[in-house]
N, C-alpha and C positions, 0 to 999 in steps of 0.2 A: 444892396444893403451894405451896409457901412456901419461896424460894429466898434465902438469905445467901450471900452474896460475900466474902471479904475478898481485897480488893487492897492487894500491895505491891508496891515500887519501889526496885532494887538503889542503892546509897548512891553519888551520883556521877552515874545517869545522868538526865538531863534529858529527862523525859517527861512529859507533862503527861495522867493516865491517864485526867482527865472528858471529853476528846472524843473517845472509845472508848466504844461503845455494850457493856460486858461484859457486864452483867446483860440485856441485853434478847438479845443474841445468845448467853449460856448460857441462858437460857430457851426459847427458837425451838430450840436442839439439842433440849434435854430435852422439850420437849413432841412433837416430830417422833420421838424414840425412845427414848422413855420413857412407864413410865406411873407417877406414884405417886400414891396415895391423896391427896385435899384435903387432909387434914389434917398430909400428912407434909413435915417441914423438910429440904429439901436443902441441904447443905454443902458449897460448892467454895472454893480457894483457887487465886490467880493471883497468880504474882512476875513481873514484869517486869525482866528482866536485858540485862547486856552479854556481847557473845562469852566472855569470860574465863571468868563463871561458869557460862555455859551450855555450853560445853567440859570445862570440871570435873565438872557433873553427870553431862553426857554422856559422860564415860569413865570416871565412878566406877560410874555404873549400866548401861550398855549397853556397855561394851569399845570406843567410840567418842570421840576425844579431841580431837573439834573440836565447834565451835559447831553450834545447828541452831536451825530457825524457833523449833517447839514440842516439849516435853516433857511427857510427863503421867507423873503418879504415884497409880494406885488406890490408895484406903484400903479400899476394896472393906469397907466397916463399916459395919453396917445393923443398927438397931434398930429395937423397935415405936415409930412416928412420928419415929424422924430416921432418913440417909439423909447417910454423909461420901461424897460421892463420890473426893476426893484432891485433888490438886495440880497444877496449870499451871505450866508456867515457860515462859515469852516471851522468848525473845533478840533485842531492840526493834533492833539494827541491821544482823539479819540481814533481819528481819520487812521493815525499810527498805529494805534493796537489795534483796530480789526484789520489791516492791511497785513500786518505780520498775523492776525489767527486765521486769514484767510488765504494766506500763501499769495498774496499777491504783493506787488513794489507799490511805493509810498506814492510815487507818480500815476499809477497806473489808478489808482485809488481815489486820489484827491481828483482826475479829471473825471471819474467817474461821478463824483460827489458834485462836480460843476455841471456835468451831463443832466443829473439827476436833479439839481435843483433848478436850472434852466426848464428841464421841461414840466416843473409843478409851477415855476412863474408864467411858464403860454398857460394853465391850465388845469392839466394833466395830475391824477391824482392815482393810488394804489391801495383805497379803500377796499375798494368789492374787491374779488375774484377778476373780474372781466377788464375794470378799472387798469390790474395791477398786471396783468398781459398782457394791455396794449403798451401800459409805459414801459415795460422791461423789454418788450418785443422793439422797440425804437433804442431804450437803451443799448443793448445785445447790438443793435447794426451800426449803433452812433461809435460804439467803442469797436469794434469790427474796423470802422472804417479808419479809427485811428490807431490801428493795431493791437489793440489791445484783446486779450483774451474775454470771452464772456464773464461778465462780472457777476454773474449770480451760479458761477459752478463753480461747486465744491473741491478744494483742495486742499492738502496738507499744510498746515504752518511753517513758513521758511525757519 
């Protein structure tokens, strides 16, 4: 599998998106639940936004007209050897304030936010009870594997 990225960044905000590990933490999802053939090209896109637009999204598409961490949008379009998985959108200064009330780094945070919406684009939902144990159970080992601490324990605010 052969995975392209393209990162963008809403006009305005000040983020600087190379010391965010994207491609290695969309790839750690995809491999932990996913399977696609060697030779097939996966396609994801990730916008890094401010509240404003991710409020817009979020009430044009979900009936919800405030900010949120992460959004995903399947393209759910599969051909023989490529493979669009859809779109991320990053709200960087919501991303920031639950990273600081969660005592966790800004990095460690946002590749969780990529982990996590990677794996609601294969699928994967955190509706039920049962739903939301398999995804956090895949989360928990995607971010393990990229050293990061389990992202759904509780810690003090840095």
């Amino acid at each position: 599998m052969a995975l392209d990225i393209a990162i963008d960044c809403a006009d305005g905000l000040d983020v600087d998106s190379g010391r965010f590990r994207v491609v290695a933490a969309a790839q750690a999802a995809l491999s932990a639940a996913a399977r696609f053939d060697e030779d097939t090209e996966v396609e994801l896109s990730v916008r890094l936004v401010d509240n404003a637009e991710s409020a817009e999204l979020n009430g044009e598409w979900r009936d919800k007209p405030y900010a949120t961490n992460v959004l995903s949008f399947p393209a759910e379009v599969s051909l023989p050897g490529l493979v669009v998985l859809g779109d991320l959108v990053i709200c960087m200064p919501i991303v920031a304030q639950e990273a600081q009330a969660q005592g966790k780094t800004l990095a460690a945070h946002v590749e969780h936010m990529i982990v996590h919406g990677v794996l609601h684009l294969l699928g994967h939902d955190h509706i039920g009870d049962d739903e939301a144990e398999r995804m956090e159970s895949i989360e928990r080992r995607v971010m393990a594997d990229l050293g990061h601490d389990d992202p759904y324990l509780e810690r003090a605010p840095r």
